[in-house]
One Martini backbone bead per residue (centre of mass of N, CA, C, O) as a GRO file, in nm:
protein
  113
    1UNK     BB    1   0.103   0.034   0.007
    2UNK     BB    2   0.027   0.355   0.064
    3UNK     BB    3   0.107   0.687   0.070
    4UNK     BB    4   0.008   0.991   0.159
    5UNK     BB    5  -0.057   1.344   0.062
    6UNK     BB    6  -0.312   1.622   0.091
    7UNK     BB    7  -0.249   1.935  -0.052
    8UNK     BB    8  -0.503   2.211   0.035
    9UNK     BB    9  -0.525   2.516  -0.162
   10UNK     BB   10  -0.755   2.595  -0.184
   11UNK     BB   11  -1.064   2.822  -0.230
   12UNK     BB   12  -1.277   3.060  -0.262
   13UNK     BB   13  -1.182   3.115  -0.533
   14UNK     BB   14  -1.259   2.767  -0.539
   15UNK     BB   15  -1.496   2.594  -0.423
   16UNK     BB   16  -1.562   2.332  -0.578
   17UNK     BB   17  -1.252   2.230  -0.527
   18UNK     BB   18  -1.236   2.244  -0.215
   19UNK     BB   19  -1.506   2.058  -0.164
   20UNK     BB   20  -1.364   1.783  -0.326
   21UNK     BB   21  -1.144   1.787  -0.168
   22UNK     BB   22  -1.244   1.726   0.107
   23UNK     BB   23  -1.389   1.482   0.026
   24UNK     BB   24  -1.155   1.300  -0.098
   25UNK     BB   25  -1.019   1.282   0.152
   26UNK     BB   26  -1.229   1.197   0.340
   27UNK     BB   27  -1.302   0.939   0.201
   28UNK     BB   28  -1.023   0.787   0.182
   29UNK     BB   29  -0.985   0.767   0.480
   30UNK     BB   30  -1.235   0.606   0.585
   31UNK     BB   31  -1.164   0.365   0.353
   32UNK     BB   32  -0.836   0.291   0.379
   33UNK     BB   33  -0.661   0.304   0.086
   34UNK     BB   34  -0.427   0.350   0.284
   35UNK     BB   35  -0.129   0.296   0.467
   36UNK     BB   36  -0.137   0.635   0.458
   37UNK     BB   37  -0.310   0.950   0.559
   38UNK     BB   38  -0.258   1.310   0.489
   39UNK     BB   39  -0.288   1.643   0.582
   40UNK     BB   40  -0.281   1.977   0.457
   41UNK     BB   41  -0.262   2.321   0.479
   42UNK     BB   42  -0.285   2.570   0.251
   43UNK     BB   43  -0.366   2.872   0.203
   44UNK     BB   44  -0.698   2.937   0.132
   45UNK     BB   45  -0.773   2.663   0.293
   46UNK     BB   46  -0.764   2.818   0.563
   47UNK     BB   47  -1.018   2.995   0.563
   48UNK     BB   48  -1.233   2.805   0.452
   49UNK     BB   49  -1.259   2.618   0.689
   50UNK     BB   50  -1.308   2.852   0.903
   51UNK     BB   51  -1.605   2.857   0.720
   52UNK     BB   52  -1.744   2.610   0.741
   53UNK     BB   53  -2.055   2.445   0.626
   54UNK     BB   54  -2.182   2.196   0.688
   55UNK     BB   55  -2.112   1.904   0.477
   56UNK     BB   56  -1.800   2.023   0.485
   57UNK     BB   57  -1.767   2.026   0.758
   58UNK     BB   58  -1.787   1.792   0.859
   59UNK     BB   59  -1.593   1.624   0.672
   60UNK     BB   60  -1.361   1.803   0.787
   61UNK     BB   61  -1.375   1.681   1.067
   62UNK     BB   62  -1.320   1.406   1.027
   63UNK     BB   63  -1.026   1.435   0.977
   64UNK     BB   64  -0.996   1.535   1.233
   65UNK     BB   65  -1.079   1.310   1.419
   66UNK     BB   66  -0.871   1.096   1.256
   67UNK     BB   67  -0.595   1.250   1.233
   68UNK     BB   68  -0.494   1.356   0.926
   69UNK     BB   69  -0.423   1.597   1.018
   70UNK     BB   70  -0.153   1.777   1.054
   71UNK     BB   71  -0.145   2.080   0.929
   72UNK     BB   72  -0.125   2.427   0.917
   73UNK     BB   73  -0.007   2.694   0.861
   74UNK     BB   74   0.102   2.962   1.037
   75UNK     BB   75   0.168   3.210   0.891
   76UNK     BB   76  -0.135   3.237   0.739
   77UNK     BB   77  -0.299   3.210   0.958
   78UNK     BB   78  -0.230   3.486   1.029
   79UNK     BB   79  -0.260   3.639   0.789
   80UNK     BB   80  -0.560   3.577   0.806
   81UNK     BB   81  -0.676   3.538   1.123
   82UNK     BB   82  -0.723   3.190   1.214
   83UNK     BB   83  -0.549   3.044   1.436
   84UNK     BB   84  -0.753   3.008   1.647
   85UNK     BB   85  -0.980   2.889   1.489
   86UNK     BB   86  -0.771   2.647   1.411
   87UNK     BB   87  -0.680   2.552   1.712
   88UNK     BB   88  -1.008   2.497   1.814
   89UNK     BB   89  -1.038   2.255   1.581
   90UNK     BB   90  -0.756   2.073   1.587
   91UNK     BB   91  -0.527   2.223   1.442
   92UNK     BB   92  -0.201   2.220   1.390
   93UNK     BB   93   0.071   2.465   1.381
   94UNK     BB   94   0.278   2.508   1.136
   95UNK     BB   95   0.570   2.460   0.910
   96UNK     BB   96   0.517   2.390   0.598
   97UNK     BB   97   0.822   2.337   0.507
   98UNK     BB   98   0.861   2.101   0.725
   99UNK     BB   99   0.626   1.929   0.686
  100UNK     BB  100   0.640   1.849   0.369
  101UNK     BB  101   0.930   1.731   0.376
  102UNK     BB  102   0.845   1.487   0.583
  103UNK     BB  103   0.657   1.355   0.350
  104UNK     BB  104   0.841   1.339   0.098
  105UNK     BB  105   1.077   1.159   0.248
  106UNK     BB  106   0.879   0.932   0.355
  107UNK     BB  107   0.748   0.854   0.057
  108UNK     BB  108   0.495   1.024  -0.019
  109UNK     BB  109   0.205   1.091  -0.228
  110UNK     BB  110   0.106   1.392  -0.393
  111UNK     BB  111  -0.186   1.554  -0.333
  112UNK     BB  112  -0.353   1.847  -0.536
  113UNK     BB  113  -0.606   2.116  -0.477
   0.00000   0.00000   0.00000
């Protein structure tokens, strides 16, 4: 089995693709169709998880409850305003170039949307 990372970046700018990051990584890690599965969150999918509703927030709380979230840039997240409320919803602030080179490094295949 495979490693997996998805690198979440899409956000407001494009809604639709980052509702199906979200999905597509929600469904993957649930599904367990891999070795392990993180998921990453960098630039403005920091701020769009940050006021996620409905069906999309759900799918996203999945992913922080089973753990598979790594971490959201903390950079970033400073830059939105969202630090706070993302380290409420249970995401841990990294540095994001720290975070992805650990997991390019242990042979992870990288999904980025």
């Amino acid at each position: 089995m495979s490693k997996v990372l998805f690198l979440l970046i899409s956000g407001k700018e494009a809604p639709e693709k980052a509702n199906m990051a979200i999905i597509t990584a929600s469904r993957q890690v649930k599904a367990g169709r891999y070795e392990d599965a993180k998921v990453l969150l960098y630039g403005p999918m920091e701020e769009y998880v940050a006021n996620l509703k409905g069906e999309y927030a759900e799918a996203f709380m999945d992913l922080v409850n089973s753990k598979a979230i790594d971490s959201a840039c903390v950079a970033i997240a400073k830059r939105y305003n969202v630090d706070q409320k993302l380290s409420q919803m249970g995401i841990q602030l990294s540095p994001f170039g720290e975070r992805l080179a650990k997991y390019v490094n242990e042979g992870y295949q990288v999904i980025s949307f």
